[in-house]
mmJSON file of the N, C-alpha and C atoms, coordinates in Angstrom:
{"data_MODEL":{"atom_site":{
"group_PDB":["ATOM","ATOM","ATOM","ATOM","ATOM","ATOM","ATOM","ATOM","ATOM","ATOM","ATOM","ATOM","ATOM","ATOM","ATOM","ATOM","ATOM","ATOM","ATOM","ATOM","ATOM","ATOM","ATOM","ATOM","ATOM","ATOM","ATOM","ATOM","ATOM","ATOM","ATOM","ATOM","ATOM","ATOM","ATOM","ATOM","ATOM","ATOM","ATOM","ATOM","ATOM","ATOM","ATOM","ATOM","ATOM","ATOM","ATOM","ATOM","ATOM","ATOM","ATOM","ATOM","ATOM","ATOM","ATOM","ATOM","ATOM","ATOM","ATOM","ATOM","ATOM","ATOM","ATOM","ATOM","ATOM","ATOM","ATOM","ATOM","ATOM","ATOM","ATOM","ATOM","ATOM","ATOM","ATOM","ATOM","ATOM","ATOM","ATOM","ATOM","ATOM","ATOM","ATOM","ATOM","ATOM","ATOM","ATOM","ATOM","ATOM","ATOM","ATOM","ATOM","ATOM","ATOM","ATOM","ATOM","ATOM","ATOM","ATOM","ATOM","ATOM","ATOM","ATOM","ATOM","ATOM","ATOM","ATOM","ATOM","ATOM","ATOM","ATOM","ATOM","ATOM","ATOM","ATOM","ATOM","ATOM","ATOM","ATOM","ATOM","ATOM","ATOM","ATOM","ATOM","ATOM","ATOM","ATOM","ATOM","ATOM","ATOM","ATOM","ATOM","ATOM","ATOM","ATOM","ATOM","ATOM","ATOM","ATOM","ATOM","ATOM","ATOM","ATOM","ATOM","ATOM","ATOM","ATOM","ATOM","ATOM","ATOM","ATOM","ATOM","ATOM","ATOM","ATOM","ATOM","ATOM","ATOM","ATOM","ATOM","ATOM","ATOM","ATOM","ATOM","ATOM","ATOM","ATOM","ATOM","ATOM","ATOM","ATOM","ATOM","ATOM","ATOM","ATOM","ATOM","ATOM","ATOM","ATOM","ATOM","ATOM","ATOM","ATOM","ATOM","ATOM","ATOM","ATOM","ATOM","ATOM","ATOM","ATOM","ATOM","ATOM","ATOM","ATOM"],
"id":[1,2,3,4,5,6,7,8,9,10,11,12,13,14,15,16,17,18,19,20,21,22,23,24,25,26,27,28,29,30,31,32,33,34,35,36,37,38,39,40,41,42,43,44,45,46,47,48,49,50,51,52,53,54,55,56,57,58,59,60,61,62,63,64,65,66,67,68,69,70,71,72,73,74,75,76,77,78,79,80,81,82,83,84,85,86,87,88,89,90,91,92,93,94,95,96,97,98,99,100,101,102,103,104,105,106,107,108,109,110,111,112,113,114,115,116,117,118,119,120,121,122,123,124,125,126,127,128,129,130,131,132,133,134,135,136,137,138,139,140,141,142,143,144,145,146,147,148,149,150,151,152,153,154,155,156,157,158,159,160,161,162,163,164,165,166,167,168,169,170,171,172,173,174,175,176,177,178,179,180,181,182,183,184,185,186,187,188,189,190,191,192,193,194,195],
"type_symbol":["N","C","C","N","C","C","N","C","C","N","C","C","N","C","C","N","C","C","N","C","C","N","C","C","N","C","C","N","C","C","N","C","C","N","C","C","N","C","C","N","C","C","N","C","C","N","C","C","N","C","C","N","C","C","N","C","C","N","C","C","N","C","C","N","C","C","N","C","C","N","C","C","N","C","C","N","C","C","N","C","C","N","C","C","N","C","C","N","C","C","N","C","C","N","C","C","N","C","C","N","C","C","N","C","C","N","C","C","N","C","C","N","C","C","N","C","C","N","C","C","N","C","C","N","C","C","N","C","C","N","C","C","N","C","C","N","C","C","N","C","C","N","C","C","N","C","C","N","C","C","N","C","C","N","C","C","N","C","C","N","C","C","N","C","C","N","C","C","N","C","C","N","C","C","N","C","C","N","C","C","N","C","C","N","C","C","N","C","C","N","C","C","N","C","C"],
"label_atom_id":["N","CA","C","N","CA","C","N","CA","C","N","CA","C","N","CA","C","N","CA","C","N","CA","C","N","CA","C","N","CA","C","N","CA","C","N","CA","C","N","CA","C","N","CA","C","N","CA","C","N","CA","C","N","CA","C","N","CA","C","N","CA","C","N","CA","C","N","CA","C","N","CA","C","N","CA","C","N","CA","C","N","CA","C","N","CA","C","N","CA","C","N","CA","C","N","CA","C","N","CA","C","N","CA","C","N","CA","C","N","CA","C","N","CA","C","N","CA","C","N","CA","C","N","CA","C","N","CA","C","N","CA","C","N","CA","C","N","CA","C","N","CA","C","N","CA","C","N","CA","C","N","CA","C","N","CA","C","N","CA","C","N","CA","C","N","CA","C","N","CA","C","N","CA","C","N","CA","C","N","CA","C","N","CA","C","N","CA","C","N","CA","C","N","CA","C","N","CA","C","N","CA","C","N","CA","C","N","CA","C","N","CA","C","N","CA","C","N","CA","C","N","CA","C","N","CA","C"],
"label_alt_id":[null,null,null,null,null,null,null,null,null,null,null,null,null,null,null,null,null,null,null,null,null,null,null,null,null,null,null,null,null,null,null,null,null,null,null,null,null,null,null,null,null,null,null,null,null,null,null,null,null,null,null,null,null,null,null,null,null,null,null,null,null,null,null,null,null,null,null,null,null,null,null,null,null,null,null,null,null,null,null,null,null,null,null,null,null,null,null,null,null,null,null,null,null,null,null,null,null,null,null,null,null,null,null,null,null,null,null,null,null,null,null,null,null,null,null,null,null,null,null,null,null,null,null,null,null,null,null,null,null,null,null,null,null,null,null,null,null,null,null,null,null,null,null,null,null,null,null,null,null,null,null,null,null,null,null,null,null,null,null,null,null,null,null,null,null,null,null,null,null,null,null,null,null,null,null,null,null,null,null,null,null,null,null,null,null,null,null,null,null,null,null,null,null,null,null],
"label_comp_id":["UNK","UNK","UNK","UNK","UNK","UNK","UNK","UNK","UNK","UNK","UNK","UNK","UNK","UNK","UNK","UNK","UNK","UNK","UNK","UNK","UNK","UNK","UNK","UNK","UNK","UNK","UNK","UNK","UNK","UNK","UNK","UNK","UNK","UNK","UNK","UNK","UNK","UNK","UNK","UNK","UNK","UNK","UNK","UNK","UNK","UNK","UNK","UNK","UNK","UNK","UNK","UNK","UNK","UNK","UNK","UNK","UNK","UNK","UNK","UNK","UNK","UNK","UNK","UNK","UNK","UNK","UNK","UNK","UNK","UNK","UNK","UNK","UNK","UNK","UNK","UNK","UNK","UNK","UNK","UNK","UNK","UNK","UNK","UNK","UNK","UNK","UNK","UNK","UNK","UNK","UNK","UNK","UNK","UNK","UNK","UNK","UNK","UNK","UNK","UNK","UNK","UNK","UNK","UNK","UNK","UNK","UNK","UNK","UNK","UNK","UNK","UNK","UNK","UNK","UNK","UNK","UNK","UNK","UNK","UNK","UNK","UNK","UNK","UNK","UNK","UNK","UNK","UNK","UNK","UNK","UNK","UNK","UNK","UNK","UNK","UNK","UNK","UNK","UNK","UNK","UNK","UNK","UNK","UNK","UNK","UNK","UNK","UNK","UNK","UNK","UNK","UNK","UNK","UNK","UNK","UNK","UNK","UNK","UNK","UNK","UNK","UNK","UNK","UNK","UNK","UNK","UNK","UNK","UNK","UNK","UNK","UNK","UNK","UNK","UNK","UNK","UNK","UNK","UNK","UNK","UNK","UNK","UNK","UNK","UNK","UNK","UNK","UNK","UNK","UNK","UNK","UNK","UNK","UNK","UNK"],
"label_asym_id":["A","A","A","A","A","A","A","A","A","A","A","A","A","A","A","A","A","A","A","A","A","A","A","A","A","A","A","A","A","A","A","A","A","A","A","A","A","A","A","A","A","A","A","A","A","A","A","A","A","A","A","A","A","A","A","A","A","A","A","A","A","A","A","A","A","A","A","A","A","A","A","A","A","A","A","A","A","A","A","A","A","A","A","A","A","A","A","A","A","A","A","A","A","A","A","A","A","A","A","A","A","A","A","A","A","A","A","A","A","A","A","A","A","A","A","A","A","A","A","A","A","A","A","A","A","A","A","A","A","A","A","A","A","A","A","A","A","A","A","A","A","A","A","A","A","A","A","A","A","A","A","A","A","A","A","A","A","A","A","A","A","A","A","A","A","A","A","A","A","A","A","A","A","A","A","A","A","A","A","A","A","A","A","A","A","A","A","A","A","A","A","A","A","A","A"],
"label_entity_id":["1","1","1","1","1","1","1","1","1","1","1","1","1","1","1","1","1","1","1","1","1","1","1","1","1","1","1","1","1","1","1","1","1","1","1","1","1","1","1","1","1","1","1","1","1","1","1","1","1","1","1","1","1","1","1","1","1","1","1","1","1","1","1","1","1","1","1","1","1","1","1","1","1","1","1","1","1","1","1","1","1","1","1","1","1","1","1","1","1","1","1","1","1","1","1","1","1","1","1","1","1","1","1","1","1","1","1","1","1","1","1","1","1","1","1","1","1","1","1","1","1","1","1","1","1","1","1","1","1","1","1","1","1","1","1","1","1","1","1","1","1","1","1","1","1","1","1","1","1","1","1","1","1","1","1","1","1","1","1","1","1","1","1","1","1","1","1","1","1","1","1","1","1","1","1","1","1","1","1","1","1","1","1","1","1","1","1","1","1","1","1","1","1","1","1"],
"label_seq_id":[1,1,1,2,2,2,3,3,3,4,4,4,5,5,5,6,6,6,7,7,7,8,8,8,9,9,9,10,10,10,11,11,11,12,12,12,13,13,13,14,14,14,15,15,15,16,16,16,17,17,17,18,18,18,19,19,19,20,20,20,21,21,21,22,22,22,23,23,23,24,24,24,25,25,25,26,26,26,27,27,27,28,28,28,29,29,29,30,30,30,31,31,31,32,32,32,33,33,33,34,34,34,35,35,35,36,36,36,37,37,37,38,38,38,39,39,39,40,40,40,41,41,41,42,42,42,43,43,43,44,44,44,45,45,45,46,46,46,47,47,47,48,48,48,49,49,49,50,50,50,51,51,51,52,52,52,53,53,53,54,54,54,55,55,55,56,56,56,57,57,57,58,58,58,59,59,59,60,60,60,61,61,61,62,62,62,63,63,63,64,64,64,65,65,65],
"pdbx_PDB_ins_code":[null,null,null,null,null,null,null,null,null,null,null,null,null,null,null,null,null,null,null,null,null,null,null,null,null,null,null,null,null,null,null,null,null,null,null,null,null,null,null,null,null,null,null,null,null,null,null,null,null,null,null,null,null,null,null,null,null,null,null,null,null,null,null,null,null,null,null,null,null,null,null,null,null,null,null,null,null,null,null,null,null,null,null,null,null,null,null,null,null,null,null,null,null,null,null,null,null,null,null,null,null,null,null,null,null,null,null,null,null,null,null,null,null,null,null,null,null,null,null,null,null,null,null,null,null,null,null,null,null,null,null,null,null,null,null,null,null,null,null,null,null,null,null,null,null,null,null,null,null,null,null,null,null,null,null,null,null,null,null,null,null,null,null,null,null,null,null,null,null,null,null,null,null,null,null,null,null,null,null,null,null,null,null,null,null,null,null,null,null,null,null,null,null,null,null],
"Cartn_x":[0.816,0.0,0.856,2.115,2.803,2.539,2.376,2.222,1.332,0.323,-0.552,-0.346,0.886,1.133,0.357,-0.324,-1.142,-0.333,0.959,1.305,1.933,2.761,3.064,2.136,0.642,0.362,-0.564,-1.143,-1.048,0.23,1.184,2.084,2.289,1.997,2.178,1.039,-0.154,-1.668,-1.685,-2.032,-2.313,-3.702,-4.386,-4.781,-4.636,-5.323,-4.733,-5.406,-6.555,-7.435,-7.505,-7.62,-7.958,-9.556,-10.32,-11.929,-11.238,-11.868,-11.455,-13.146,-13.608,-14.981,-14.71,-15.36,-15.491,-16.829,-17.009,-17.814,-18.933,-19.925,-20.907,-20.574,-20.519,-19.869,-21.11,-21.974,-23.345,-23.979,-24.565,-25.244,-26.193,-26.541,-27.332,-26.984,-25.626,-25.43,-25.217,-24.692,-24.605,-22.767,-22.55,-20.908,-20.708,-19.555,-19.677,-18.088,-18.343,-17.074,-16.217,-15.216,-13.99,-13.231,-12.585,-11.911,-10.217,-9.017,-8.222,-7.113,-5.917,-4.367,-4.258,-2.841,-2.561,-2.501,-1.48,-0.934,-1.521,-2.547,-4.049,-5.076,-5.156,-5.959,-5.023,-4.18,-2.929,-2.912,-2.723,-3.382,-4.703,-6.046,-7.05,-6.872,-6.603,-6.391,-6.373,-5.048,-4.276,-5.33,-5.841,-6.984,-8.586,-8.565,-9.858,-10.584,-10.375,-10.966,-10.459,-11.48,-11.212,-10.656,-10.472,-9.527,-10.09,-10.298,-10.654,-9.941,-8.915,-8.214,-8.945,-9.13,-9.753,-8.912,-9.531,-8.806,-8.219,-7.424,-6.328,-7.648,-7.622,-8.2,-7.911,-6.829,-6.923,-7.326,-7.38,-7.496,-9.223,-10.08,-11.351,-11.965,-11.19,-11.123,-11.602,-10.575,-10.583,-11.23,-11.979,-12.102,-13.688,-14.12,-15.147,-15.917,-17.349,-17.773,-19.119],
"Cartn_y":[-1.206,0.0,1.265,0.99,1.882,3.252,2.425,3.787,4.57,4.58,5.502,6.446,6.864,7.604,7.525,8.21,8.735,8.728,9.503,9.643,8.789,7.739,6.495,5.673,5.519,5.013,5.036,5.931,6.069,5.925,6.319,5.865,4.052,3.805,2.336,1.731,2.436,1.884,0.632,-0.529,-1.638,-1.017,-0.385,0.586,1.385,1.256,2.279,3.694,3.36,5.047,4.673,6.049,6.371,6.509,6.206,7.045,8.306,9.36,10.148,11.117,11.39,11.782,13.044,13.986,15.549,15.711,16.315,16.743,17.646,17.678,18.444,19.8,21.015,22.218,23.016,22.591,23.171,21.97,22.577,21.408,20.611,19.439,18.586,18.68,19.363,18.586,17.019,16.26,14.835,14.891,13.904,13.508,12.74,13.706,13.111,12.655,11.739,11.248,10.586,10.936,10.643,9.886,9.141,8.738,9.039,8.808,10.089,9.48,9.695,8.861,9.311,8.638,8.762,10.02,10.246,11.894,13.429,13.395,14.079,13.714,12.123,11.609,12.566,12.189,12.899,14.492,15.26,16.589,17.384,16.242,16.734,15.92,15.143,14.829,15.709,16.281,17.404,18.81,18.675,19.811,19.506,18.582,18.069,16.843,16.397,15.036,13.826,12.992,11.196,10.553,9.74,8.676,7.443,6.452,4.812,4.288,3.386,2.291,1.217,1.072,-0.173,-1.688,-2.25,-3.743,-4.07,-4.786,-5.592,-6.22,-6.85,-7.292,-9.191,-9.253,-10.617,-10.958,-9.825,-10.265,-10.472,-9.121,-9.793,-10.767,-11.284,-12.698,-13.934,-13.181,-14.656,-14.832,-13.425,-12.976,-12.44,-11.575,-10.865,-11.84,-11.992,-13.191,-12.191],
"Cartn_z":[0.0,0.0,0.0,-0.199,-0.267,0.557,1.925,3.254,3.373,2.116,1.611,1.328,0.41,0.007,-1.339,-2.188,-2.684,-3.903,-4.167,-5.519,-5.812,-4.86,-5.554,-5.752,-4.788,-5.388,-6.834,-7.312,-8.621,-9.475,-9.083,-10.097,-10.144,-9.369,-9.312,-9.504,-9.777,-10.105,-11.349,-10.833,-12.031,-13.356,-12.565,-13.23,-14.364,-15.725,-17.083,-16.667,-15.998,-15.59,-13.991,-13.571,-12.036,-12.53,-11.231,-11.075,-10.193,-10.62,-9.603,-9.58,-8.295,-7.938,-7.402,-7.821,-7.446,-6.613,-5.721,-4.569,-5.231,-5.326,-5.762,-5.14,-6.279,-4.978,-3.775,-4.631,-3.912,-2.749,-1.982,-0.991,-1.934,-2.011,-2.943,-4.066,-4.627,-5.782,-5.8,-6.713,-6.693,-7.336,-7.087,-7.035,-8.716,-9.146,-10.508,-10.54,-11.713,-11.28,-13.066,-12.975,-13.761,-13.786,-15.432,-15.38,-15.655,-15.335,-15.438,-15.565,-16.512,-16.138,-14.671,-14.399,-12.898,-13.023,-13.477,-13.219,-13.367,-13.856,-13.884,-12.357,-12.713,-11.021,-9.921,-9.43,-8.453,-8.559,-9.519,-9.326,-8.723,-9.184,-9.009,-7.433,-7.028,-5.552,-4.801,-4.925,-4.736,-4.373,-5.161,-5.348,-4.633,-3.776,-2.928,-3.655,-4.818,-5.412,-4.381,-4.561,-4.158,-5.27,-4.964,-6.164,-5.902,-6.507,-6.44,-7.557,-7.183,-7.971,-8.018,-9.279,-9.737,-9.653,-9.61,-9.372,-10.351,-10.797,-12.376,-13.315,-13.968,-15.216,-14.645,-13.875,-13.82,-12.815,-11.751,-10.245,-10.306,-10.926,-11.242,-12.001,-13.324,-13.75,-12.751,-11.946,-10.826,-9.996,-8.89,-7.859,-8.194,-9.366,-9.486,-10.23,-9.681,-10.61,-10.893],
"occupancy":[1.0,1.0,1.0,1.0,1.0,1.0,1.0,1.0,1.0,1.0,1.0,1.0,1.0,1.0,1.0,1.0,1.0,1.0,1.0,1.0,1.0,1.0,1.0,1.0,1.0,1.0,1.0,1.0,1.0,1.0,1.0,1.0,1.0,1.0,1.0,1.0,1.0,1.0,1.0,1.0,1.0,1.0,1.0,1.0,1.0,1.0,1.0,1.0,1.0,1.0,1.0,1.0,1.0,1.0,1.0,1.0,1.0,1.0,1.0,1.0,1.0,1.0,1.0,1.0,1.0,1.0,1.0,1.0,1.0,1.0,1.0,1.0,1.0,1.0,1.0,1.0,1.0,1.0,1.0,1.0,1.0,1.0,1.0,1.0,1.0,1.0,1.0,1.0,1.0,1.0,1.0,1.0,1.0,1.0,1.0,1.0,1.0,1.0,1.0,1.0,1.0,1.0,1.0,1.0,1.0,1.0,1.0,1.0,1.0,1.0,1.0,1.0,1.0,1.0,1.0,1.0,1.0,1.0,1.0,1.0,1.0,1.0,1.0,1.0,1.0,1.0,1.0,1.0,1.0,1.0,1.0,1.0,1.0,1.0,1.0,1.0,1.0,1.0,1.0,1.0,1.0,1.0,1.0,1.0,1.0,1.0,1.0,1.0,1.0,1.0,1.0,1.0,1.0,1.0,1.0,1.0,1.0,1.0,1.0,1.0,1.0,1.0,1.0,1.0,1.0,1.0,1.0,1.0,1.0,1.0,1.0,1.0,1.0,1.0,1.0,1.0,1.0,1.0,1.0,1.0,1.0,1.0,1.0,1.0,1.0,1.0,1.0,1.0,1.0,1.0,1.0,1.0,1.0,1.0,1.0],
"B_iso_or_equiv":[0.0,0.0,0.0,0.0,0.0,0.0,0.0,0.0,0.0,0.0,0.0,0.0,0.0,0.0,0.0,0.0,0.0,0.0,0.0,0.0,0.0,0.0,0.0,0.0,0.0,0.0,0.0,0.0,0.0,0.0,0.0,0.0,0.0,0.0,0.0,0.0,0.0,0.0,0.0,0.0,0.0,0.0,0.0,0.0,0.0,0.0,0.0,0.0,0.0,0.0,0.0,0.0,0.0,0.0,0.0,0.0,0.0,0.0,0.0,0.0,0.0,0.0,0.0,0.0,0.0,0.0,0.0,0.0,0.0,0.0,0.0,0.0,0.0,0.0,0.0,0.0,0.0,0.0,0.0,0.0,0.0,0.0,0.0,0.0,0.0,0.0,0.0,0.0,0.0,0.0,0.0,0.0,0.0,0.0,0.0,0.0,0.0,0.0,0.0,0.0,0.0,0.0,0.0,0.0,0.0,0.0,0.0,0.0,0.0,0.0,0.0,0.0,0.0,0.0,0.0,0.0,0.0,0.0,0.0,0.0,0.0,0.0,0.0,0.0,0.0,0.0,0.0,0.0,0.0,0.0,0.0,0.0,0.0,0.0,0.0,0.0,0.0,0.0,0.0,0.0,0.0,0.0,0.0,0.0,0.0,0.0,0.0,0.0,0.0,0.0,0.0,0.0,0.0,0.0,0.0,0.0,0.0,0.0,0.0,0.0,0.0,0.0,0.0,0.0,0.0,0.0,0.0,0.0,0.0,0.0,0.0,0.0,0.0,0.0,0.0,0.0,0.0,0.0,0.0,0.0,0.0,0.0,0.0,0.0,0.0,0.0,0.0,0.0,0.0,0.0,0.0,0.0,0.0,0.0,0.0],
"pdbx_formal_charge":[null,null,null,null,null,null,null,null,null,null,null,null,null,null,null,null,null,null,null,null,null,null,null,null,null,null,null,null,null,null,null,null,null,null,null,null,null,null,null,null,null,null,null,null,null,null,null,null,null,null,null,null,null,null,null,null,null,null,null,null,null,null,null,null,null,null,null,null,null,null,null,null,null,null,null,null,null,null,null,null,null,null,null,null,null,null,null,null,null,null,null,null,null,null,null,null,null,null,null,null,null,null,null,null,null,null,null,null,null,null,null,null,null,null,null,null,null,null,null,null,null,null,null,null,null,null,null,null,null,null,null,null,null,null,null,null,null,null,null,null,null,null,null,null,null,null,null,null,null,null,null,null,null,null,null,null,null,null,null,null,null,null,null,null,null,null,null,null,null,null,null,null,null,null,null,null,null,null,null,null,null,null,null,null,null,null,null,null,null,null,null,null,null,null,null],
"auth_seq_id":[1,1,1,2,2,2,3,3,3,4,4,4,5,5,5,6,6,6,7,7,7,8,8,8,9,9,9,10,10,10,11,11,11,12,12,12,13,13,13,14,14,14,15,15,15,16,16,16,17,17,17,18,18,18,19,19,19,20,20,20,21,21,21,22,22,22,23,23,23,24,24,24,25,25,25,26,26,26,27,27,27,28,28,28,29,29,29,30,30,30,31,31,31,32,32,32,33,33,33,34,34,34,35,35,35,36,36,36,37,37,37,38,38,38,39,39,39,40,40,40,41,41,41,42,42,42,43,43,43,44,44,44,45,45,45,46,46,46,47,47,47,48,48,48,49,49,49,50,50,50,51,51,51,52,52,52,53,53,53,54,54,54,55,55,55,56,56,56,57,57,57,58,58,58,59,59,59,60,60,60,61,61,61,62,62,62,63,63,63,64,64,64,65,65,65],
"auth_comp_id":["UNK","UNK","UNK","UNK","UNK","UNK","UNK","UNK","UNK","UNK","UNK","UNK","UNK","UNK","UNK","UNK","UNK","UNK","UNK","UNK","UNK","UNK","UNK","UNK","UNK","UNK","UNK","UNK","UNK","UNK","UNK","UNK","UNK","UNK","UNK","UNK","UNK","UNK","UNK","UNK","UNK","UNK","UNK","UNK","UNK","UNK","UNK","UNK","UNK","UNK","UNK","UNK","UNK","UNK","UNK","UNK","UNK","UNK","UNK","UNK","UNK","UNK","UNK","UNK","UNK","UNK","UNK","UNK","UNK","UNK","UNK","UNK","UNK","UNK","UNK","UNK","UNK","UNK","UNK","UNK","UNK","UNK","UNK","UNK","UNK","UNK","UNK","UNK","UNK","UNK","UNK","UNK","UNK","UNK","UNK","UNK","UNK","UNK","UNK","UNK","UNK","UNK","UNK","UNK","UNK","UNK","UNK","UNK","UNK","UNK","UNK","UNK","UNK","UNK","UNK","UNK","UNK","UNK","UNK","UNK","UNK","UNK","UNK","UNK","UNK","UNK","UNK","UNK","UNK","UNK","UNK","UNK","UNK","UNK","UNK","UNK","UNK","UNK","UNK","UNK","UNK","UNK","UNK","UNK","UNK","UNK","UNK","UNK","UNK","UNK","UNK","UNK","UNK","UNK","UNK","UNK","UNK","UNK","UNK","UNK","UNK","UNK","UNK","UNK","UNK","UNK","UNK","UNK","UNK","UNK","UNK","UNK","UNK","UNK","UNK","UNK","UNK","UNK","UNK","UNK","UNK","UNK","UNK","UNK","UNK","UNK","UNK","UNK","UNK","UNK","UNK","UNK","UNK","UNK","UNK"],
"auth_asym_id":["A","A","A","A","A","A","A","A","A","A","A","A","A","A","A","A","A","A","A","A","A","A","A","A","A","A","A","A","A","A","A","A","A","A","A","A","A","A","A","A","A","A","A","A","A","A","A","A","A","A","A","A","A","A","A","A","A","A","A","A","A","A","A","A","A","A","A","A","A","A","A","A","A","A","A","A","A","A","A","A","A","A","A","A","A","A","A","A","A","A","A","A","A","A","A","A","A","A","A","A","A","A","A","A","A","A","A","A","A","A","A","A","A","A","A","A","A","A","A","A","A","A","A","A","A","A","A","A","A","A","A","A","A","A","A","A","A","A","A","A","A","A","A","A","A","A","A","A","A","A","A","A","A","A","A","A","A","A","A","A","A","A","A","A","A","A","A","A","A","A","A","A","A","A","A","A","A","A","A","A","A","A","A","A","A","A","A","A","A","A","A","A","A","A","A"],
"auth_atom_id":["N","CA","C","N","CA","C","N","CA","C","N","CA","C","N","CA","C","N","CA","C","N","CA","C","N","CA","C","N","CA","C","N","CA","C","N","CA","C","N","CA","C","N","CA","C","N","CA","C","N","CA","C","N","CA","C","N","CA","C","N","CA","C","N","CA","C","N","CA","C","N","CA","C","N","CA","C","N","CA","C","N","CA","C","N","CA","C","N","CA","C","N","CA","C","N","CA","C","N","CA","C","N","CA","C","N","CA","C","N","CA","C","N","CA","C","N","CA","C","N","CA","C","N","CA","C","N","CA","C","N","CA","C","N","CA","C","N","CA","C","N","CA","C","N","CA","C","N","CA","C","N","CA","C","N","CA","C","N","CA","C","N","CA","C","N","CA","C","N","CA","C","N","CA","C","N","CA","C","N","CA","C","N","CA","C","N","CA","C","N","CA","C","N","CA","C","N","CA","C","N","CA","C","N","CA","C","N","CA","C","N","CA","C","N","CA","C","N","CA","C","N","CA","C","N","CA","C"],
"pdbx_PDB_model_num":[1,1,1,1,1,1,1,1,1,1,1,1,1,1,1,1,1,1,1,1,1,1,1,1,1,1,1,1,1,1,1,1,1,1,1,1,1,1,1,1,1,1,1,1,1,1,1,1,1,1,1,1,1,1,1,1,1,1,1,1,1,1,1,1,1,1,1,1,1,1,1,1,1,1,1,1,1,1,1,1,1,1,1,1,1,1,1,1,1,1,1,1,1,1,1,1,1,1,1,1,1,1,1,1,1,1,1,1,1,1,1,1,1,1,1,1,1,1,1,1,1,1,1,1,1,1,1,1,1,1,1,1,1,1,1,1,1,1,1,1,1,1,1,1,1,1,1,1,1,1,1,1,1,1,1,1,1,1,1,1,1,1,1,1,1,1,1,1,1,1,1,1,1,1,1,1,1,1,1,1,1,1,1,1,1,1,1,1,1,1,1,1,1,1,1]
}}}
């Protein structure tokens, strides 16, 4: 987990896209959300976004039914 450090781990994301989710800026907006290379994901981080790494392609093969 690489300590949780944040920019390695996108750089080290098995991941080809980050999700990365922006906060509705208004009260009751709704949360929209993106897909982003790392290094775009890691900026908008940076800037108050969430991030979700998606799982590998083989690990859900195996794991995601």
């Amino acid at each position: 987990m690489d300590n949780l450090n944040i920019k390695t781990l996108c750089e080290n994301s098995s991941s080809e896209q980050i999700h990365v989710w922006f906060p509705g800026k208004k009260n009751g907006e709704k949360v929209t959300s993106v897909d982003m290379d790392a290094s775009n994901a890691y900026k908008e981080y940076i800037k108050g976004a969430s991030l979700y790494f998606g799982s590998s392609v083989e690990f859900r093969e195996v794991f995601v039914k």
